[in-house]
N, C-alpha and C positions, 0 to 999 in steps of 0.2 A: 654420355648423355648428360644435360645442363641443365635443368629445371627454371624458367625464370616466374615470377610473379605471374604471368598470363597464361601459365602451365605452356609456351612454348617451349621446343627441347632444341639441343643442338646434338645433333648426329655427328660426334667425331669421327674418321678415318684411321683408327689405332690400328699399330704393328705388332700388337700380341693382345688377346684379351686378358690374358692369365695373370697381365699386369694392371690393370684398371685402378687396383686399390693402391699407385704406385703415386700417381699423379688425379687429381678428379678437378671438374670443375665445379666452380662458388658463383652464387649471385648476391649480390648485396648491393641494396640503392640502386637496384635495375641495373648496376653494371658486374657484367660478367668474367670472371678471371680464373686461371688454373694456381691450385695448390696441394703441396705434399703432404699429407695425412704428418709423414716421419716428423716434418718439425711446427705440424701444428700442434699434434703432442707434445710437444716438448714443453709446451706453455711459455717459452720464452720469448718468442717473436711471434710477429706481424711479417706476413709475408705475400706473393703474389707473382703471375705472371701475368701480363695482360693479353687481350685477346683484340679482333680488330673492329670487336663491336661495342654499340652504348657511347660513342663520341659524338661531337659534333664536324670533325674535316670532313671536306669533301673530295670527289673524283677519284684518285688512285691512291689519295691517302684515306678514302672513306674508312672507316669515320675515327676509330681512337688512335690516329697519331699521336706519337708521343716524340716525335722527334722535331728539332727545332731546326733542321737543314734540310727539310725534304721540300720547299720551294711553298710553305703555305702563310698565312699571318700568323704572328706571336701568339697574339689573343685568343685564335682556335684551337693551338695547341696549348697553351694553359687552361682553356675551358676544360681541356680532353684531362691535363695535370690534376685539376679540381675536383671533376669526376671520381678520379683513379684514387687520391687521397681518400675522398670521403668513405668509396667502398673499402680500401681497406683499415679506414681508422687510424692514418697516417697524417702528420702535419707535413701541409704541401710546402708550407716554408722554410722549414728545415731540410727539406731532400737534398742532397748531395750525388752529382751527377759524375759520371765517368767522361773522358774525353777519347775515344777508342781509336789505335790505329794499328792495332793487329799483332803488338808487344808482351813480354810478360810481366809486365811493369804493375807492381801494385801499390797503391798508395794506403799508409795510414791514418783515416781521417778523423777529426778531431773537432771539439766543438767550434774551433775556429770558421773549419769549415762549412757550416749550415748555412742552406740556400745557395752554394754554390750551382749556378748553372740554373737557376730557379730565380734568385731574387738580386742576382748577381754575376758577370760574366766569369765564368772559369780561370783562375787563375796559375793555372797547369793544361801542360798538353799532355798526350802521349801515355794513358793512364786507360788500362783494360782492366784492374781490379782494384776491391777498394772492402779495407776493411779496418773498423771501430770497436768499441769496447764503449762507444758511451749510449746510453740510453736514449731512445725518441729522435733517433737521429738517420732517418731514412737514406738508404745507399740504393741506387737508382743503374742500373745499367740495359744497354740497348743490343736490338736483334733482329735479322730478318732471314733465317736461317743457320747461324752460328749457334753455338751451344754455352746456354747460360748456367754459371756452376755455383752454388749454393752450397756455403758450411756456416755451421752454429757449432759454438765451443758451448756447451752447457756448464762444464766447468768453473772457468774462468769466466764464461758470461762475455764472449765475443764472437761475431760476424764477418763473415765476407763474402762478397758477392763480384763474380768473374767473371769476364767473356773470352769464349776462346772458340775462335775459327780453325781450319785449318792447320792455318800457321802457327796460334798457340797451343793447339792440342797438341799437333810436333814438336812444341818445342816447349812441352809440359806445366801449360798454364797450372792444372791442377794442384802440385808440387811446389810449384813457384807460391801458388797463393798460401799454403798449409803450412811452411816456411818462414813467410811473413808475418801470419798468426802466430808462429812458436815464436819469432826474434820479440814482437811487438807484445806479446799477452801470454807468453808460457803454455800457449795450445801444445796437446799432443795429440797426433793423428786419429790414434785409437778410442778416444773420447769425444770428435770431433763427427756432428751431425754433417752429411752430405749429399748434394742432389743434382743430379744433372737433367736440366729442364728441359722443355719443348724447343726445335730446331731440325734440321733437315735430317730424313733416314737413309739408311744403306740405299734402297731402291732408288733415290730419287740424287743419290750426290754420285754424279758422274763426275770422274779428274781424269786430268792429264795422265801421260806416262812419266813427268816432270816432278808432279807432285808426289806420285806414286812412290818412283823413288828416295823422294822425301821419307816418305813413313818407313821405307824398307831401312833408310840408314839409323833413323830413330828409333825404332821397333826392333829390329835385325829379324829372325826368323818369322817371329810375332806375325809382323805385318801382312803374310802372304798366307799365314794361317790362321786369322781372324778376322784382320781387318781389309782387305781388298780382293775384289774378284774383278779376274782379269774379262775384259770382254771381246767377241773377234774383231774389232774393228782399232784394236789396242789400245783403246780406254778401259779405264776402272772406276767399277763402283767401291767407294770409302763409306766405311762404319765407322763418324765419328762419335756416335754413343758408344760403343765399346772401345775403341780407344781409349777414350776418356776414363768408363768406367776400370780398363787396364790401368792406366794412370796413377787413379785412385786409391783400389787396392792396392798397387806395390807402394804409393806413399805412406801407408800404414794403417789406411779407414779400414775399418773392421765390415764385414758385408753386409750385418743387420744394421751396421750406420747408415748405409747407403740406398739409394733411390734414382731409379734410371728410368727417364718418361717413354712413354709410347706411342705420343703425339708427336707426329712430323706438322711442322711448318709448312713444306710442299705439299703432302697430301689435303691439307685443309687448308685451300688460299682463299676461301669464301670466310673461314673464322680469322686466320691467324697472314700476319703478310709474311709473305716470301719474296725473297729477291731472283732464286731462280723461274717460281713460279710464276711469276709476275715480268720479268726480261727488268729487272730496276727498278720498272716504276711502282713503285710502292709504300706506304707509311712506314713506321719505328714501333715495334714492339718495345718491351720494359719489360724488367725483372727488378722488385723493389722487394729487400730486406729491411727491419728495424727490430732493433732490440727493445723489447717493449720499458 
């Protein structure tokens, strides 16, 4: 439940209640976003996921698109950018955007890079994570059912923010990004805050037998005793929140570091956009980190 300024609420569609204190939602400046308790604590970042209300787009991107490819004008979608900055206390002109194509490619951004993708055309492709060590320097990446991954190094005082569908859950976005924190900032797993945000649930992510075998080769046992259920028509339902959170722990996070949302994408296509839910037509959710 949401609280906004008119005492309206929003009735989410969670997958456990036992987890509510896991992920909750925030109102600020009338716009409404989800955020983890674990790294508000932290006092060190500024963080958020966005939701699909409080924009100005319209029709199927109504109304906070944040993506700049879904067929609408620039201008709506920075209105939607200006919004989302102001509620979370973020400079919209620094944000640094991802370029996503389903990789485990992460970039370390740097203050060269501010406003990339914002006040300036991308000057990279192929780019699903991204993570900094400098201060007020918003890392931005996009969703409409994939699973968006969240670490803070409290330590060392560094950030990364991941998208991993699918194919990078398979082929261990989680690890890849925790990796590039240690090469780039002497992160160690075990010290390192992390959260795996809103996106699609076991119930709602039918695959292939294609894919399926995917996870069997990457997981080996794992796969068929966690993460997929066979169904008679020889599809599978995939748990890409446990996978991930599998992931996680074996990369080293300690489990009170960690934070696994209860919020599906699909269950909630009136809050949050889905791509399943929706057949495509649909706006850009956002997941934005800053090191304050």
């Amino acid at each position: 439940m949401c609280g906004t300024s008119s005492e309206q609420t929003i009735l989410w569609n969670r997958k456990a209640g036992e987890k509510e204190q896991e992920i909750q939602c925030r109102i600020r400046k009338g716009i409404p976003f989800l955020s983890f308790p674990l790294l508000e604590e932290s006092g060190l970042v500024k963080h958020g996921f966005s939701t699909r209300l409080g924009g100005v787009s319209e029709g199927v991107c109504a109304s906070m698109n944040l993506g700049f490819h879904r067929g609408e004008a620039r201008q709506k979608v920075m209105e939607n950018y200006r919004r989302m900055a102001e509620a979370l206390e973020m400079p919209m002109e620094r944000m640094v955007l991802s370029q996503q194509t389903h990789t485990t490619n992460v970039r370390v951004v740097t203050e060269a890079d501010a406003g990339n993708g914002i006040i300036r055309p991308l000057p990279y492709s192929d780019v699903d994570g991204l993570i900094t060590n400098v201060r007020g320097l918003p890392l931005v990446t996009f969703y409409a059912d994939c699973v968006p991954l969240y670490f803070v190094d409290p330590v060392n005082r560094a950030i990364g923010l991941s998208h991993s569908g699918w194919r990078g859950t398979k082929d261990r976005m989680g690890r890849h990004t925790l990796e590039r924190m240690r090469e780039a900032f002497g992160s160690r797993p075990e010290e390192v805050l992390a959260c795996v945000g809103p996106s699609i649930c076991r119930s709602c992510y039918e695959v292939s037998l294609d894919v399926a075998e995917e996870f069997r080769r990457a997981f080996g046992e794992l796969a068929d005793e966690r993460l997929l259920d066979e169904k008679p028509d020889g599809k599978f339902q995939l748990d890409l929140w446990e996978a991930n959170r599998l992931i996680l722990l074996d990369s080293g996070i300690l489990p009170e570091h960690l934070a696994v949302t209860d919020i599906c994408t699909c269950c909630n296509p009136e809050f949050l956009f889905s791509h399943r839910a929706s057949g495509g037509r649909r706006g850009n959710l956002a997941a934005f980190l800053c090191l304050e």
